[in-house]
C-alpha positions in Angstrom: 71.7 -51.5 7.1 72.0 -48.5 4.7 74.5 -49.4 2.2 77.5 -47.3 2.8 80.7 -47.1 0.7 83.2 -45.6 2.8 86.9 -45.5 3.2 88.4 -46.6 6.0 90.0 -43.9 7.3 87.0 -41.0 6.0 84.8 -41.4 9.4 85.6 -42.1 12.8 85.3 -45.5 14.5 83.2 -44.5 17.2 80.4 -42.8 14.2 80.8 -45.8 12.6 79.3 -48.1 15.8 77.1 -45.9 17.5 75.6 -46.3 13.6 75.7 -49.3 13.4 73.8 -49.9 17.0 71.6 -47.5 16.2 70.3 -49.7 12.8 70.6 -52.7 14.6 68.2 -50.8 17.2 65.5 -50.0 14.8 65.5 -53.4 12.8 65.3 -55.1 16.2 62.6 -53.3 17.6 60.6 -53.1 14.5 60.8 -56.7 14.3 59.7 -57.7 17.6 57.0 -55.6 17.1 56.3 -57.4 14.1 56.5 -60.4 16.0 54.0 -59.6 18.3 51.5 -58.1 15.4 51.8 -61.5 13.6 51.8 -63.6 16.6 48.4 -62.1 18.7 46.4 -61.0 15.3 44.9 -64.8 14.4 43.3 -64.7 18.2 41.9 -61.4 18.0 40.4 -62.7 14.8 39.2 -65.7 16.5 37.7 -63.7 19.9 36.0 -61.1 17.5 33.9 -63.8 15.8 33.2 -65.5 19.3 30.1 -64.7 21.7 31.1 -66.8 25.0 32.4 -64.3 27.1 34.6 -66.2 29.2 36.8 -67.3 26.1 36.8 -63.6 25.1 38.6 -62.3 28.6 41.1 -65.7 28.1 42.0 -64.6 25.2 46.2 -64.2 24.6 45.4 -60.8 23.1 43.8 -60.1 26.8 46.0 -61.9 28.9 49.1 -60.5 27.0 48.3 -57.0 26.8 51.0 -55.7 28.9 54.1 -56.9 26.2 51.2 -55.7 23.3 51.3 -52.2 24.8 55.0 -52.8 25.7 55.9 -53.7 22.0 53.7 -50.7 20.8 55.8 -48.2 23.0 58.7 -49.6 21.5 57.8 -49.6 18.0 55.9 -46.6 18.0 58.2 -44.5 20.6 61.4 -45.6 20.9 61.6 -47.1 17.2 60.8 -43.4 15.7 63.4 -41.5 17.9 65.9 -44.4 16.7 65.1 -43.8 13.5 65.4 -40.2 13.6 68.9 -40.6 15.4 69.8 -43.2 12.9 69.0 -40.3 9.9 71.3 -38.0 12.1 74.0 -40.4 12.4 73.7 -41.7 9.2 74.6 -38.1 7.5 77.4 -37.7 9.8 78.6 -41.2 8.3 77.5 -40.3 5.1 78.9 -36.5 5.1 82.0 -36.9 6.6 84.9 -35.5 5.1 82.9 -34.4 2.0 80.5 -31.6 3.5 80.5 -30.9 7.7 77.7 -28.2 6.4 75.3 -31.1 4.7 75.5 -33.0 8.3 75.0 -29.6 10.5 71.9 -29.1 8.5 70.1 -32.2 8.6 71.0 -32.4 12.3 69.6 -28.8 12.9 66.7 -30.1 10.7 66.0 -33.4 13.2 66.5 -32.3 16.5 63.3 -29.7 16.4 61.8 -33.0 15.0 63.0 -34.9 17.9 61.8 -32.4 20.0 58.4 -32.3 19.3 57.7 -35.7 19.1 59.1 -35.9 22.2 56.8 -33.3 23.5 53.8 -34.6 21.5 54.3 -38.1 23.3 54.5 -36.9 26.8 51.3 -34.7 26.4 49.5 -38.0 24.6 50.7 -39.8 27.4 49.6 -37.5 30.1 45.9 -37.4 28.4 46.0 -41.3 28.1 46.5 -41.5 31.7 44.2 -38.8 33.1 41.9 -40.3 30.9 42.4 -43.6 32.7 42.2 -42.3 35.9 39.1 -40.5 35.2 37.7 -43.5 34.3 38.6 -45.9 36.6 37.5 -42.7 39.2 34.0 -42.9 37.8 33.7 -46.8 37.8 35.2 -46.8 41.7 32.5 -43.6 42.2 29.4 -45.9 40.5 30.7 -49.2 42.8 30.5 -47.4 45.6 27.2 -45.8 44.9 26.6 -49.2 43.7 27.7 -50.8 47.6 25.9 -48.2 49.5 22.6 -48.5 47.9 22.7 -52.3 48.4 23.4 -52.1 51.6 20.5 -49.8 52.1 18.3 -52.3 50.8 19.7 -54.6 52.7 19.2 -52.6 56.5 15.6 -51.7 54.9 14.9 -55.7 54.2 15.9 -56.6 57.9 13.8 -53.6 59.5 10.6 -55.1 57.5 11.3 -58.9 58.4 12.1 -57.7 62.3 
């Protein structure tokens, strides 16, 4: 945690937990995001140098993607917007009872911040997933070009043997 020196009577109880929550947030989520950096990076590593394609798609890195992207979206997402409410809080902490004006500004300072990373990430998102569907569109389109053409074949190889 930050190191604080504070009275104990100079800032409310409440500030003071819903601070120290909010650290506790970031370090945790940080650190399982650490976790999973350290834990999956020796097997993407090892499936990088490899050629068998089989071992490639067992790969934990593969197989575990869901808590990857999971542990991304929490570092990357929800750790920044902890962070940035941890800066707020922490002036509030910091500021209280010596300047109410030095706390005001930074928190008129971070919510636009907040803001627009909040807005940034729903419109990355949004693109992420069009883009997904889009693709998974034009694979579906090519397998079922794919399916009909084979089956034309297939009428036109029983015509010729009849």
């Amino acid at each position: 945690m930050v190191e604080l020196h504070l009275d104990k009577d100079s800032v409310p109880q409440g500030l003071i937990v819903t601070f120290a929550v909010c650290t506790s947030l970031v370090v945790a989520v940080h650190l399982v995001a650490l976790l999973v950096s350290t834990c999956i990076l020796p097997h993407i590593d090892a499936v990088a140098e490899s050629k068998d394609e089989s071992e490639i798609r067992n790969s934990p890195h593969t197989r575990l993607r869901r808590f990857i992207e999971l542990a991304w979206i929490f570092s990357t997402g929800l750790g920044i917007l902890l962070f940035l409410g941890q800066m707020i809080l922490l002036a509030w902490v910091r500021f209280n009872g010596i300047s109410k004006t030095a706390a005001i500004v930074v928190t008129v300072i971070l919510i636009p911040v907040l803001v627009l990373f909040i807005v940034f990430a729903v419109i990355f998102y949004q693109r992420l997933v069009s883009f997904k569907y889009q693709q998974k569109a034009t694979e579906l389109s090519q397998l079922e070009n794919d399916l009909t053409h084979l089956e034309d074949n297939r009428s036109r190889s029983s015509i010729i043997d009849v």
